[in-house]
N, C-alpha and C positions, 0 to 999 in steps of 0.2 A: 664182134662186140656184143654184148650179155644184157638182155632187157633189164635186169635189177640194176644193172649201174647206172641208168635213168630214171630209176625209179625211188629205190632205196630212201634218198638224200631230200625230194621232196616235200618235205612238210612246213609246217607253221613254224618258221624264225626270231617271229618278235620277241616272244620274251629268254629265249633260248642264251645259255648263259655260255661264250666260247674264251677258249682260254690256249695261245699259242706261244705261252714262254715256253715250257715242257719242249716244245721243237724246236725250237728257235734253230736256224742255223749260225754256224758260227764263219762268218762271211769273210773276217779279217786273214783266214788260212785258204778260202776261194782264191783260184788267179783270176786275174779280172776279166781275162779273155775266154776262160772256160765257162765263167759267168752267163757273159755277153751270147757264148753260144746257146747254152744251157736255156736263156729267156727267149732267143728266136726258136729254138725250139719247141718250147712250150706253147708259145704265140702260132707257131705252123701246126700245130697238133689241136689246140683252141678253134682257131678258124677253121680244121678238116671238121670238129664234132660241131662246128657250129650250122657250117654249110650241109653237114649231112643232115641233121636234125629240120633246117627248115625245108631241102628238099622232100625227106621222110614225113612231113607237117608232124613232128613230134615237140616242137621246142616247149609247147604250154602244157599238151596234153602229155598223160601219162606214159603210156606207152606205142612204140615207133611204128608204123604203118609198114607193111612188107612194101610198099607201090613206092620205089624211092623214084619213081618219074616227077621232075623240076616242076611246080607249080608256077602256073601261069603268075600270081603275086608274089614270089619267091623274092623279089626285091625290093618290096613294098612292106619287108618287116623291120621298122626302124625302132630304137632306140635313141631319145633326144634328138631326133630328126636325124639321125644318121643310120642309112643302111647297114645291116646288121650281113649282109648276103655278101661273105668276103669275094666273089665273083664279080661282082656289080662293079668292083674297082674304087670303091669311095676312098678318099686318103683319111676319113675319120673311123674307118673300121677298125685299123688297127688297133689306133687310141686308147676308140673306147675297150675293145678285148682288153687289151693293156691293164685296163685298171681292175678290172674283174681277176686278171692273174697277179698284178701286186698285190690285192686284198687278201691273196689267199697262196701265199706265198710263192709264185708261179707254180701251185700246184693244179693241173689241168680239169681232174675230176672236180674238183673243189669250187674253181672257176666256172666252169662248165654250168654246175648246179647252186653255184649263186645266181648265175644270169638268168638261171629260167626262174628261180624262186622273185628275182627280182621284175620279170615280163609278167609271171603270174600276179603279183601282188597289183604294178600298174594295171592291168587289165578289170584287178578288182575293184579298185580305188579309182580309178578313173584319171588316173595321176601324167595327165598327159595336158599339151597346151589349150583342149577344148575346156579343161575344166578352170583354167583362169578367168575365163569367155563367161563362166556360170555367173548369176543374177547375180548373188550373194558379192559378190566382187567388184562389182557395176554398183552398187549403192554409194552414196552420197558420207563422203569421209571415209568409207574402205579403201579408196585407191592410194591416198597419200599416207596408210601406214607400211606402204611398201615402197622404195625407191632407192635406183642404181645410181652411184655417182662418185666419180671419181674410180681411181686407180691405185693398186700397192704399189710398190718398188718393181714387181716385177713383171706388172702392164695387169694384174686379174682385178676384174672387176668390183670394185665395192657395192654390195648389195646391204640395204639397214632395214632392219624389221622394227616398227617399234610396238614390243611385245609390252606395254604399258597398260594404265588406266583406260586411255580414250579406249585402245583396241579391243578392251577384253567387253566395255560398255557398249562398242558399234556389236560386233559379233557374240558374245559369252553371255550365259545365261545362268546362273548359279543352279544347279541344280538340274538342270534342264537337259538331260542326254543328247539330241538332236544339235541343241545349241553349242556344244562340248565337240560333238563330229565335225561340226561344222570349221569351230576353231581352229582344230586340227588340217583340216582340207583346207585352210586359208593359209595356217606354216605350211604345209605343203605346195601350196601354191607360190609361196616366196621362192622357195628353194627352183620349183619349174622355171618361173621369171627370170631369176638370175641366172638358170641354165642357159637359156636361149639366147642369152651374152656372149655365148663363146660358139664359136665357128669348129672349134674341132680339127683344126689344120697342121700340119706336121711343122714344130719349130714356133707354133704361138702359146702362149698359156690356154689350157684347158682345165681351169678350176678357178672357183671363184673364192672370194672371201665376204661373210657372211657379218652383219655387223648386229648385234642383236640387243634393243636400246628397252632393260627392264625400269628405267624411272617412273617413279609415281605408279608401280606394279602392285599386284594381289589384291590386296583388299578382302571382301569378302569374298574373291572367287579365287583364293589362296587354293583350297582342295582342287577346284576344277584343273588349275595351271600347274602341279605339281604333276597331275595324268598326263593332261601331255603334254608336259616337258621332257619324262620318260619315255613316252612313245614317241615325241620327235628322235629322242639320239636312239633308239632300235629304229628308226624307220630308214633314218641318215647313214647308221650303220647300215645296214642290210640291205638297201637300194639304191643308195647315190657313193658306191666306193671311186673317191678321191675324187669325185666331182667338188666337195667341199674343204679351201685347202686350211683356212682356218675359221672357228666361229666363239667370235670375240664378243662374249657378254656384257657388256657394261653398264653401269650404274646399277648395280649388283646388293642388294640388300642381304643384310649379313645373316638370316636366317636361310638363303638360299644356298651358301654355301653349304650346308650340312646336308642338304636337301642336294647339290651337286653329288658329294660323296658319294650315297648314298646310290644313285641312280648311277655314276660313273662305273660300277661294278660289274657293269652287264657288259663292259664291250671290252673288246682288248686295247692293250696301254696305248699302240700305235693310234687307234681312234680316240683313247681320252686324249691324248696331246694336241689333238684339233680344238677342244675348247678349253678357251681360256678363259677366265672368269677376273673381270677388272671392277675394283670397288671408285664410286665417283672422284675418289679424289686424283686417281692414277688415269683415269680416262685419255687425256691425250697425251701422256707421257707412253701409256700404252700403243697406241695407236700409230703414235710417230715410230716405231720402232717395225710396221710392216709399211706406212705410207710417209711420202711428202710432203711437209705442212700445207703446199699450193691443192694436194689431192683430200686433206680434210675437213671437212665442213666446218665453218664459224660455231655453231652450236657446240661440236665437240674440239674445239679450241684450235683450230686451223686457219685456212685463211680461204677458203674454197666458199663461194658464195652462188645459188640456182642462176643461170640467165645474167653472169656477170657481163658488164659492159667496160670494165674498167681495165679487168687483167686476165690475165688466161696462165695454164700449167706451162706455158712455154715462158714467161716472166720468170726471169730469174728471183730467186727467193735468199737471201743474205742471213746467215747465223752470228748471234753474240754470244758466246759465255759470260753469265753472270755469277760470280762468286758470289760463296752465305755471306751475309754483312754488309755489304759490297754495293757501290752506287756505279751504275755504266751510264754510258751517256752515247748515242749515235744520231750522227750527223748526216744531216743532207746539204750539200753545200748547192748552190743554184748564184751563179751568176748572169745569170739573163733576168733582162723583165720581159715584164708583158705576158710571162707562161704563169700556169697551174701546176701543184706539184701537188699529187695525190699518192697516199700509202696505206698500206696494209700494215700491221702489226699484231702479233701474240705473244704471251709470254707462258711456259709450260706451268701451269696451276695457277698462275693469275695470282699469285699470292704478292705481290707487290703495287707499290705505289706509282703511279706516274704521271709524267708531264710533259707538256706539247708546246716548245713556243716556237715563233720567229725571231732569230736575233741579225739586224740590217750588218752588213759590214763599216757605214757610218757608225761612228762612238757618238754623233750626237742626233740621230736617231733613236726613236724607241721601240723596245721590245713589245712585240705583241705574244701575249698570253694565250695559248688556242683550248686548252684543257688542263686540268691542272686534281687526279683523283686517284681513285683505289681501282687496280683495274680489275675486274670482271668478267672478261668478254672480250675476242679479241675484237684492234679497232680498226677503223679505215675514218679518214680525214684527206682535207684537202683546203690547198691554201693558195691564192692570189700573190704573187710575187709581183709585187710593182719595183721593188731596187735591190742590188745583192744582196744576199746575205746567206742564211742559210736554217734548215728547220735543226731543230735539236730535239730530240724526246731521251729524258731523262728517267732509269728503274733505276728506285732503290729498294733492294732487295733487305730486309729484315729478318728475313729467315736463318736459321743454323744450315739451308740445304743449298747448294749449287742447283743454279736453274738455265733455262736457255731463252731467247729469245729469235723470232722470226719475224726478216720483214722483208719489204720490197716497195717501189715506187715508180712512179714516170713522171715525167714531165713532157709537159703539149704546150705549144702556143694556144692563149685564148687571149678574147674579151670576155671583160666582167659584166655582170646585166646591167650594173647602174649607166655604162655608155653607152648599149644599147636604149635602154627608156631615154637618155638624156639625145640623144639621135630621134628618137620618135617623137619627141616633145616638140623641138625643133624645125621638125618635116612639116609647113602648111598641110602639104597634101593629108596627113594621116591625121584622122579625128576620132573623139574619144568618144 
C-alpha cells in the first residue's frame, strides 16, 4: 500500500464543490446478490484500512508510521461514542463504516478519506460531547432552543432547533466574528445532542431527523445567518454522512428560499434531498407525512404535549376525512355517569370553524355548549358526564381544499370538586 493514497485526498472540504451524477451507477442492471457482495466487501476492505491505520497511528496524521505494533489506545479511538477499532467487536463499527461507504458510493479509498477528513475536522472543532458541556450552552435560555421529542414513523428521533429570533438574540452578535463561531458551534452542538440519541445497534434506526424552526428569523443578523447556514450544510455534508435522515426547515420565509438555491449547489443531489424547505402554512401537513400526529408537538399542529399526564403515543389516535365545503361531525357517545371524558383534537391548517357541545340522550334535557370558534391551535378539553349522552365537536370546513382531522380520548371514573368542597363543608372536624 503506497504513502500518497493517504495523503493525496487530505485537504480542506468545506467549500469544495463534488458532483457524482457523471458516475452514477446504473443499479437497476446490478443483480442484487452481486450487490450485496460487492458492499460486504467493500466494508471488509474499509475496516482492514481502518484497523491498519489506527495500529499504524496514521488515521489523523499524514503519513503512516513503519512501527505497525497495536497501540496500547487502539480501541479508545471512537467516533460518536463508538469504537472505530473493528477488533474490539462493537456491533456499531460496522454501522458507522457503513455510512462513510454509502456517502461515497462504496467506494473504499473515498470512504476511507472522508473518515479521516472527518476525525480531522472533529479534533479541530472540538465537535465532540465535551463541547455541549461548554459555558456558552449552560446560559440561562440556550438550553431550551434545542430539544428532542417525539418520534418519525420509523422510531428516529425528533430533534427541533429553533433557529429563530430569541436564538440568534441569546448567542448572535451582528457583526461580531466570535459571536458568528460561536453560533455555529451551538448548530453544531444540536446536531452532537441528537447524535447521542441513537445507540448504533444492528436492526434499530441510526439517524435522526432534525426539525429546524426559522419563525420570527433574520432580522438584522440576516448576513450573519445566511454564513452559516452555508457552512452548516458543508459541515452536515462532510462530517455527519447519513447521521441526518431528514432536515425539515419550517416556517421558512420566502427570501430564504433563493438563499436555499443558492447554497444547495455545493452538495450532491442525494444530500439536497435531506432538506426540505416547508413554508408556515404546510407546516404540519408537512410533518405528518414523516411523523404521527400523537409524535407532533401542539405548536406545530399535533397532539404531542412536554410531561403529558393525560395520554401517551400508545393512545390510540382516530382519523376523519373532511371534504372542501363540507361540515363533519364526530361523536363520543358515553353512557355512564359519574366519569370525565377528556380529548385531544387537530385539524391539518386549522383553517376551520368549530364547536364542542354535550348533547344528554334525554330530549328534555339541555345541551350544554363547551366552545363554540375559529380553530387555531390544536385543542384538548374535558367534560363532567353526569347522564348519557354524548360529546359532539362539529368542523365546518369553508375551504375549496380537503383537510383531515385528528383525535382521540379517555374516559375515567371521577368526582367533581364541587362534592368534594360540599364533603368538606360538612365534616365538623375540617375548619376553615
Amino acid at each position: 500500500m503506497q504513502e500518497e493514497n493517504y495523503d493525496d485526498d487530505l485537504t480542506d472540504t468545506e467549500n469544495e464543490e463534488e458532483n457524482y451524477n457523471d458516475d452514477e451507477e446504473d443499479t437497476e442492471s446490478i443483480d442484487p446478490v452481486e450487490m450485496k457482495k460487492s458492499k460486504s466487501k467493500a466494508l471488509f476492505e474499509l475496516r482492514f484500512r481502518v484497523e491498519e491505520a489506527i495500529i499504524g497511528d496514521y488515521l489523523l496524521v499524514k503519513s503512516p508510521q513503519r512501527n505497525f505494533t497495536k497501540p496500547k489506545n487502539a480501541q479508545n479511538v471512537e467516533l460518536w461514542g463508538v469504537p472505530l477499532f473493528p477488533s474490539a467487536g462493537h456491533p456499531g463499527t460496522d454501522i458507522v463504516l457503513m455510512k462513510f461507504l454509502k456517502a461515497k458510493r462504496y467506494k473504499v479509498h473515498d470512504a476511507f478519506t472522508l473518515l479521516r477528513k472527518a476525525l480531522r475536522w472533529r479534533a479541530e472543532f472540538r465537535a465532540d460531547e465535551n463541547m455541549v458541556k461548554d459555558d456558552m450552552f449552560s446560559r440561562p435560555g440556550i438550553e431550551r432552543l434545542w430539544f428532542a421529542s417525539g418520534k418519525d414513523k420509523e422510531g428516529r428521533p425528533i430533534c427541533y432547533n429553533l433557529w429563530g429570533k430569541e436564538s440568534q438574540n441569546q448567542i448572535l452578535a451582528v457583526g461580531d466574528q466570535t459571536k458568528t463561531q460561536q453560533y455555529l458551534r451551538w448548530r453544531v452542538a444540536c446536531v452532537e445532542k441528537g447524535i447521542q440519541r441513537l445507540n448504533f445497534r444492528p436492526g434499530d434506526v441510526n439517524s435522526i431527523i432534525q426539525v429546524i424552526d426559522l419563525e420570527n428569523s433574520m432580522g438584522i443578523a440576516k448576513k450573519e445567518v445566511k454564513m452559516i447556514y452555508a457552512k452548516m450544510i458543508s459541515l452536515l455534508h462532510n462530517n455527519y454522512p447519513g447521521l441526518v435522515y431528514k432536515n425539515l426547515i419550517i416556517n421558512v420565509p420566502s427570501w430564504f428560499m433563493t438563499l436555499n438555491a443558492l447554497n444547495l449547489r455545493l452538495i450532491t443531489q442525494k444530500s439536497r434531498n435531506k432538506f426540505i424547505f416547508v413554508k408556515p402554512s404546510k407546516v404540519t401537513e408537512t410533518l405528518l407525512k414523516y411523523a404521527t400526529p400523537e409524535n407532533i408537538l401542539v405548536r406545530y399542529g399535533g397532539l404531542r404535549r412536554e410531561n403529558d399526564t393525560e395520554f401517551s403515543t400508545d393512545d390510540k389516535v382516530l382519523e376523519v376525512n373532511i371534504r372542501a365545503n363540507m361540515t363533519e361531525q364526530i361523536q363520543i357517545p358515553i353512557n355512564e355517569i359519574g366519569v370525565t371524558v377528556t380529548w385531544d383534537i387537530t385539524v391539518v391548517g386549522f383553517d376551520v370553524c368549530y364547536k364542542e357541545e354535550f348533547i344528554p340522550d334525554d330530549d328534555c334535557s339541555y345541551r350544554v355548549l363547551l366552545q363554540d370558534k375559529k380553530m387555531g391551535q390544536s385543542i384538548r378539553n374535558s367534560f363532567h358526564i353526569r347522564e348519557p349522552g354524548k360529546i359532539v365537536m362539529t368542523i365546518v370546513n369553508a375551504s375549496y381544499s380537503k383537510t383531515k382531522a385528528f383525535y382521540r380520548f379517555k374516559i375515567r371514573p371521577t368526582v367533581p370538586m364541587y362534592m368534594f368542597l360540599k364533603k368538606a363543608f360538612s365534616d365538623p372536624n375540617i375548619r376553615f
